[in-house]
C-alpha positions in Angstrom: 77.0 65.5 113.5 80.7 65.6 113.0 81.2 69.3 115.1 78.7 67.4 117.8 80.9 64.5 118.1 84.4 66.9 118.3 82.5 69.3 121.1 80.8 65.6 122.8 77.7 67.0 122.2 74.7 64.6 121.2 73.5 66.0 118.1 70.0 65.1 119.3 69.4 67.0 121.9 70.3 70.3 119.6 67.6 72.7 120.4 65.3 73.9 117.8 64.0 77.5 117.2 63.5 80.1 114.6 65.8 83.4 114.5 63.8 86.4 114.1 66.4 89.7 114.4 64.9 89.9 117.9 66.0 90.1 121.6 64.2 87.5 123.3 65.9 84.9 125.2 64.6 81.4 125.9 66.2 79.4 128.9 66.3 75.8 127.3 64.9 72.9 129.8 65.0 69.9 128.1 67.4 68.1 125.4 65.4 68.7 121.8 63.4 71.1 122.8 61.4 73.4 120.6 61.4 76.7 121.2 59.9 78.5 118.8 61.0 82.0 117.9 64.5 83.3 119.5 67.3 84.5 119.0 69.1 83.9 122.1 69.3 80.5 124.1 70.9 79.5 127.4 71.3 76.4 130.1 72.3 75.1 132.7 71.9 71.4 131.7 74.2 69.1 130.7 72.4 67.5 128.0 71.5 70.0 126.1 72.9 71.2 122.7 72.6 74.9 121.9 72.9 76.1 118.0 72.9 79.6 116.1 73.2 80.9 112.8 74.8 83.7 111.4 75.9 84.9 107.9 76.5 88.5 108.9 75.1 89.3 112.5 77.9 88.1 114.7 77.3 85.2 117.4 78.0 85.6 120.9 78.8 82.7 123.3 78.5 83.3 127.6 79.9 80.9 130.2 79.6 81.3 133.9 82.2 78.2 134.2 80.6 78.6 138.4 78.0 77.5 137.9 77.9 76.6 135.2 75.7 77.6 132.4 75.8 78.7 128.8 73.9 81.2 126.6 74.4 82.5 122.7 73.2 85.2 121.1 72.5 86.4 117.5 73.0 90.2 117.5 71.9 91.5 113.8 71.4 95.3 114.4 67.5 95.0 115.7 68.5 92.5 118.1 71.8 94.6 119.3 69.4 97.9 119.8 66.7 96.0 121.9 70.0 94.6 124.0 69.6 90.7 123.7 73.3 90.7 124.9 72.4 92.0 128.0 69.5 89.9 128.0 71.0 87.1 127.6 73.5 87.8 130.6 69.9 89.2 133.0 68.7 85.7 132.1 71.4 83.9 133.1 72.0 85.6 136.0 68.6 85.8 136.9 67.5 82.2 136.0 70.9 80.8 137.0 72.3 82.6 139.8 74.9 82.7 137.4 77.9 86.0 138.6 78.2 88.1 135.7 81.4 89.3 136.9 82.6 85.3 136.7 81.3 85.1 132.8 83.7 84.7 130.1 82.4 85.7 126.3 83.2 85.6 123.1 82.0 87.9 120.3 82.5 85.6 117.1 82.8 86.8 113.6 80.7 89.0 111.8 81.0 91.5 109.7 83.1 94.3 110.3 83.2 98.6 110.9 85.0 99.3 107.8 82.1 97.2 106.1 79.0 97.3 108.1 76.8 99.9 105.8 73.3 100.9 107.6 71.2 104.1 106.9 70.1 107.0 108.7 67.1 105.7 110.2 69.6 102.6 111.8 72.3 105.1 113.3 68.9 107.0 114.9 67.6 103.9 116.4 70.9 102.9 117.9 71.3 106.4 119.5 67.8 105.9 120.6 68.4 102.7 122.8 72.1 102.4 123.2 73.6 104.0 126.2 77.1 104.6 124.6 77.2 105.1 121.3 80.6 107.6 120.6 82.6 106.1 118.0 80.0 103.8 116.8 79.4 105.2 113.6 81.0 107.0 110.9 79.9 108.3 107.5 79.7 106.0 104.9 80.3 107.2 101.3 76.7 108.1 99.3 75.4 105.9 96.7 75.0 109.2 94.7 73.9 113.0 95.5 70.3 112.1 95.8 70.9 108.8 98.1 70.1 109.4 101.6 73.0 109.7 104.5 74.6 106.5 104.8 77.3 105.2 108.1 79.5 102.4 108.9 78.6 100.6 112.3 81.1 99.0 114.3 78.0 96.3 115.0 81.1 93.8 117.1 82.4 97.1 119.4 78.5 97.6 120.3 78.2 94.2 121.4 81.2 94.4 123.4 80.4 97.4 125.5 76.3 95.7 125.9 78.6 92.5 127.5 80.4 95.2 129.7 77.3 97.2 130.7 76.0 93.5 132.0 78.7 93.5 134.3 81.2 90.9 132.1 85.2 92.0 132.9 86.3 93.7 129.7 89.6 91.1 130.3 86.7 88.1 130.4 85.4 89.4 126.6 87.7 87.9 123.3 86.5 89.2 119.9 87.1 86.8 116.9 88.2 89.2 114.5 87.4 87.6 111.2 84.9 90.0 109.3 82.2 87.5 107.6 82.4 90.0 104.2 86.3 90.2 103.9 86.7 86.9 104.1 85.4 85.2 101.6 87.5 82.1 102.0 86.1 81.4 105.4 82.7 83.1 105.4 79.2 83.5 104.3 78.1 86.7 104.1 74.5 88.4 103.0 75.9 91.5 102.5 78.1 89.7 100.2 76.2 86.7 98.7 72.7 88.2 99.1 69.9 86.0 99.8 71.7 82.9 98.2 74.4 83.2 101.2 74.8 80.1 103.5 75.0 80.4 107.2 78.1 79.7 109.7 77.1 78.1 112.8 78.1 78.3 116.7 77.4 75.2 118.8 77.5 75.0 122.1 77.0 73.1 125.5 77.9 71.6 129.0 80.3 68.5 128.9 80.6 66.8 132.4 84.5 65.2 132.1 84.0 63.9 135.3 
């Protein structure tokens, strides 16, 4: 209620929905509304309140202040592979008649390359379905001899070039920095915390100021 009030959102009309690791993308209609299973949202309405979670996967906000219209997204590793950022900026664009080249988005925190562990079977996937991959991964250090390959992800730097490939001005794109793992003053974090970890939250929404 508070972070509604300081943004002038109604916490009412938040939108409610279940996050799934996925890449589909609901366009929101009415204040309240629920949406079932998503883990992207966006609108053009003014009264409407969008909310996402995150304890790891970073959040990604996307205003076309044009038109205008907002979207998030929650981009774990499945959803990033199956491209709900570009998703997200095809819906709005396509829904909205929204100019991707206008867009201005922010990658929020998450956790970070020098932290961001996956295994071999992750790294294949991504080098499946993402169309630029160099310098995405690294290797990680083995659990021991018989532990399978292991490699860092920079998870945020994928996200960032999915928001270019939409068409998004690298100059339009601003990346948080804070890594949810590191800091542990700020930040929950599964990796860290495990299944006990809260979630961090990124609300948002149209304000008329007229």
């Amino acid at each position: 209620m508070l972070f509604c009030n300081a943004l002038g959102l109604n916490a009412n009309t938040l939108v409610r929905h279940t996050q799934v690791h996925g890449s589909h993308v609901t366009v929101v209609t009415r204040p309240g509304e629920i949406v079932g299973e998503a883990d992207g949202l966006c609108t053009n309405r003014f009264d409407v309140g969008l909310m996402l979670l995150g304890a790891d996967c970073p959040l990604i906000l996307v205003y076309d202040p044009g038109t205008p219209a907002v979207g998030l997204a929650h981009a774990g590793w499945r959803g990033t592979v199956q491209h709900i950022t570009m998703n997200l900026v095809e819906t709005m664009t396509g829904t909205f008649g929204c100019c991707a080249g206008n867009m201005l988005a922010g990658i929020g925190p998450g956790i970070c390359k020098n932290c961001y562990i996956v295994g071999e079977e992750v790294m294949l996937i991504a080098m499946l379905n993402l169309r630029r991959t160099a310098g995405l991964f690294r290797p990680a250090p083995a659990e021991n001899a018989n532990h399978p390959a292991r490699w860092y992800f920079d998870l945020i730097e994928a996200n960032r070039r999915e928001l270019q490939e939409a068409g998004i001005p690298a100059d339009h794109i601003e990346i948080s920095g804070f890594c949810t793992f590191e800091r542990i003053d700020l930040f929950p974090s599964y990796r860290r915390d495990g299944v006990q970890a809260g979630r961090w939250a990124l609300l948002a929404g149209l304000v008329n100021e007229k």
